[in-house]
N, C-alpha and C positions, 0 to 999 in steps of 0.2 A: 286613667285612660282605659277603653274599652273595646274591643270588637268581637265580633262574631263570624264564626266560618258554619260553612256545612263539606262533608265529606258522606262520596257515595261507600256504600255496602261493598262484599265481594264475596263470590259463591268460589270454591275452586271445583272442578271435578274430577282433575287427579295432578300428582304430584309424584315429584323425584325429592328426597332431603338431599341437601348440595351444601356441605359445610367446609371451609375454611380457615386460616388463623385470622384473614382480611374480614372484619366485620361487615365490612360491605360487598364483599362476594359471596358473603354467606346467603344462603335463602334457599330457593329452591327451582326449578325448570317445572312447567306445569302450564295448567291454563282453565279458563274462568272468564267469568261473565260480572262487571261491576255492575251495580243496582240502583236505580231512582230513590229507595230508601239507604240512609245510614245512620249520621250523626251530625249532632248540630251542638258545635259549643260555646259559650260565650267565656270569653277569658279579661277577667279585668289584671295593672298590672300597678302597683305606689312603692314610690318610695319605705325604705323600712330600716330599723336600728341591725334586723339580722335578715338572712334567707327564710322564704315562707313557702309554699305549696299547698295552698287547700286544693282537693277535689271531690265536684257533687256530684252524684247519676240521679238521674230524673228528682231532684231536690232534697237528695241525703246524701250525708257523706260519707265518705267513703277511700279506700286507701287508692284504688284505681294506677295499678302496680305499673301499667304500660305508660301512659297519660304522661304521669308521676315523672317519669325517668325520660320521656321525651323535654316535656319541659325544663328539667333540670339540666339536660345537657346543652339547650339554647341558653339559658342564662346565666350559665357556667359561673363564674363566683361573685356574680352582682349581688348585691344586698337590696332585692324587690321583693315584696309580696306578691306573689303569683294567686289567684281565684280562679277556678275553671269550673262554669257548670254545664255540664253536657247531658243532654237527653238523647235516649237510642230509638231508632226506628224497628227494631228487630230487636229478639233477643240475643243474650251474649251466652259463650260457648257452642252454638249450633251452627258453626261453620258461615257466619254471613259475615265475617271480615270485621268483628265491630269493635276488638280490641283496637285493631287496624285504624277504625274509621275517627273512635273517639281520641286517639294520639296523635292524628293526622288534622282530625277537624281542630282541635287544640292549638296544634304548632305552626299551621296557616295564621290561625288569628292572633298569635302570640308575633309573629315574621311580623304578621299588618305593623301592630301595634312598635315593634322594635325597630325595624327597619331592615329589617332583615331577607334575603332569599328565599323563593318557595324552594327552593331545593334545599337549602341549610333546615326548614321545616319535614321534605321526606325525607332528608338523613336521619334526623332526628327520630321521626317516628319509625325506622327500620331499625336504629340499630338497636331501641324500647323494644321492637318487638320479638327482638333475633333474642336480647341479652334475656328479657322476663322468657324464652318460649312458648310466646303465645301464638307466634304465627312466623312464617321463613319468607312467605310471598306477597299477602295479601297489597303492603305497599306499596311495589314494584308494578305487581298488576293495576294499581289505582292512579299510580303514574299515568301511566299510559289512558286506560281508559275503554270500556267498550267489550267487545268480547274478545277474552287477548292467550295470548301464546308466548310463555315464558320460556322464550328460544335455550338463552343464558342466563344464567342464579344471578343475582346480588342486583342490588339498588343503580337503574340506571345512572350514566354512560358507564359502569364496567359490566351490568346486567344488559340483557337485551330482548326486549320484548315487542312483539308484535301485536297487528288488528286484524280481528278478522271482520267483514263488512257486516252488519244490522245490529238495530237495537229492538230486538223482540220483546214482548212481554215475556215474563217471569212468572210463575207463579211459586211458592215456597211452604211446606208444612213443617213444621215441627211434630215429630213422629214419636220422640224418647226423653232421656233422661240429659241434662248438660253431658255433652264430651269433652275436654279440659283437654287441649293440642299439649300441654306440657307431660302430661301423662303417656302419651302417643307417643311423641317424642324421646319419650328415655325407656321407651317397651324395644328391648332388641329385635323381637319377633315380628314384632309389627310393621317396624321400622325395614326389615329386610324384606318382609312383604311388598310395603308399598315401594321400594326401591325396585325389587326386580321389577314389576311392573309401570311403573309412573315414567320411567325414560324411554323405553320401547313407544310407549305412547305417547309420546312428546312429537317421536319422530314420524310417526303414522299420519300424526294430522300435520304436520310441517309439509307434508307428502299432497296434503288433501286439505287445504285451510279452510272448511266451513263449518256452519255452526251444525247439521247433519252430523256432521263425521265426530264433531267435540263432543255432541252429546252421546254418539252411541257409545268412541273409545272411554266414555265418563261411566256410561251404564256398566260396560264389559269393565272400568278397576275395579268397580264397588263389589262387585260378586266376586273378581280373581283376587280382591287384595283380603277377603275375607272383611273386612271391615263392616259390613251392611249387613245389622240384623235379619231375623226375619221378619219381623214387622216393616221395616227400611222395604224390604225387598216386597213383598206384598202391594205395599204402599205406591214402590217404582212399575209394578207392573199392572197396576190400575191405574194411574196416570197415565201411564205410556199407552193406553186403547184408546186416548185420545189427543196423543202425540209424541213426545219423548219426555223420558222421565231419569234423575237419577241422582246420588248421595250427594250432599254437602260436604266439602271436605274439608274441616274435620266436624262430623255433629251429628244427631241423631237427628238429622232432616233429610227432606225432598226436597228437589225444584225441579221445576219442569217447563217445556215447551208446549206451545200446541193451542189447542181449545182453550183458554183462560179459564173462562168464566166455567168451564166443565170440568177444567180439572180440580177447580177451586171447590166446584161442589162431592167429587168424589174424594178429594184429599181431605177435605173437613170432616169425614168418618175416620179418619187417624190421629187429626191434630192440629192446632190452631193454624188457620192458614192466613196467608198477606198474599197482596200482589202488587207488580212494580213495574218497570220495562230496566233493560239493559240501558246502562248509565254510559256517554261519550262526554261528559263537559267537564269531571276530574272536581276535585277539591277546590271549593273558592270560598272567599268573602261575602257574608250576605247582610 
C-alpha cells in the first residue's frame, strides 16, 4: 500500500514559547503566514516479521528525527514496514516550517493508508515536533491555514487559532547560515528575549487583525528580540522600500510582502530566493 500527501510551508514572525506538562498545550502563541511551497511525501506501508522506519529526503537517507517519531507514534506497536520519501520545497532550518511540513506530509499519507484521522496525523506531527524541538507552532498554524494568529499554545481544539483574511504572494531569501530552533530553545537569554516580546505582540495584532499590522509587529520583534543579524537587517530594510519586510522565525531568512518580482530581485543580492502565495487549503492527499 501506497500514498502521497503534500503539506504547506510556514513562515512565523514572532512567537511566545508556552510550555506545559500537557504535550499538546505545549507550543506556542504567535502568528504566521502558511506557504504554497512545503513538502510532499510518499509513504509506502507491508507487512513485516519486526517494526521498520526507513526515511529518504530528496532520495537519501537519512535519520529525519521529526518524520521518525511522528510515524512511530501512529503505528504504535504494529509490526509494519514503514517507507517515507519526502522531497522539500525550501530549505530546512531557515524558519519555513519544513520539519513541520515533512512530519505532517508523512502522517496524512500514513492516516490515508491506515484509516485513520487527519487529526490523529496533527497530533502525531505536534507532539514529533514539541518532543525533537524542532518547532512549538508551526503545526497548529498549518491546521488552521492561511495567515493566522496563535491566540492559544498547543495543537487545536485545546490551542486556538485564528485567520486573518488574504493569500498574498510571499517572497523569501535565505540570507545566513542554518539556525537549529533546538539551540534557540535551550539559550535562556534568547529564550527570555523572545518571551518578553512575542506575547505583548500577540495581543497588538488581536487588537488590529491584518496582514499590515503582522507584518510590521514581525519587523519591530526581529530588531527588539535581538535575533536579526545585521545582514537579516539590511536585507529587511531593502525589501521593505518596496513593501514589507521581515525575519523568519526561527532562520537566517527574509520574507516579505509587496512588489514580488522587485523584491525577488533586490533579495537575490543576499541570498537564494523562492517565491510562493500564502497557503489556505492545509495538508491533503495528492
Amino acid at each position: 500500500m501506497n500514498a502521497k500527501a503534500f503539506c504547506p510551508g510556514h513562515v512565523t514572525g514572532f512567537f511566545q514559547i508556552c510550555e506545559t506538562k500537557n504535550i499538546l498545550s505545549t507550543g506556542s502563541r504567535g502568528a504566521g503566514l502558511c506557504l504554497t511551497r512545503g513538502a510532499v511525501s510518499s509513504v509506502s506501508v507491508e507487512e513485516a516479521q519486526r517494526q521498520s522506519v526507513l526515511t529518504y529526503l530528496d532520495g537519501k537517507m537519512t535519520t529525519a528525527e521529526v518524520t521518525r517519531a511522528a510515524i512511530r507514534r501512529m503505528i504504535g506497536s504494529e509490526k509494519v514496514k514503514v517507507t517515507v520519501e519526502t522531497a522539500l520545497q525550501l530549505p530546512q532550518s531557515q524558519g519555513f516550517g519544513m520539519s513541520a511540513a515533512g512530519a505532517l506530509s508523512a502522517s496524512i499519507a500514513l492516516a490515508d493508508l491506515l484509516g485513520r484521522t487527519r487529526h490523529e496525523a496533527f497530533e502525531a506531527a505536534h507532539v514529533a515536533e514539541v518532543q525533537c524541538r524542532s518547532g512549538l507552532g508551526d503545526v497548529s498554524a498549518i491546521w488552521r491555514g492561511g495567515i493566522t494568529i496563535r491566540k492559544k499554545a498547543g495543537l487545536p481544539p485545546i490551542g486556538e487559532v485564528l485567520r486573518i483574511k488574504g493569500t498574498p504572494e510571499v517572497t523569501l531569501a535565505v540570507i545566513g547560515k542554518r539556525l537549529l530552533t533546538k539551540k534557540v530553545l535551550a539559550d535562556p537569554t534568547k529564550r527570555k528575549a523572545i518571551n518578553s516580546g512575542g506575547s505583548r505582540k500577540v495581543d497588538e495584532l488581536l487588537q488590529e487583525p491584518t496582514l499590515e499590522k503582522f507584518m510590521e509587529l514581525s519587523a519591530s520583534f526581529a530588531l527588539q528580540s535581538g535575533m536579526a543579524s545585521r545582514k537579516i537587517i539590511e536585507a529587511m530594510n531593502a525589501a521593505s522600500k518596496l513593501g514589507m519586510a521581515s525575519m523568519a522565525m526561527l532562520g537566517n531568512s527574509v520574507f516579505a510582502i509587496g512588489d514580488s518580482a522587485g523584491q525577488a530581485k533586490v533579495l537575490n543580492e543576499y541570498g537564494e530566493v523562492w517565491t510562493c502565495r500564502v497557503s489556505t487549503e492545509g495538508p491533503r492527499v495528492i
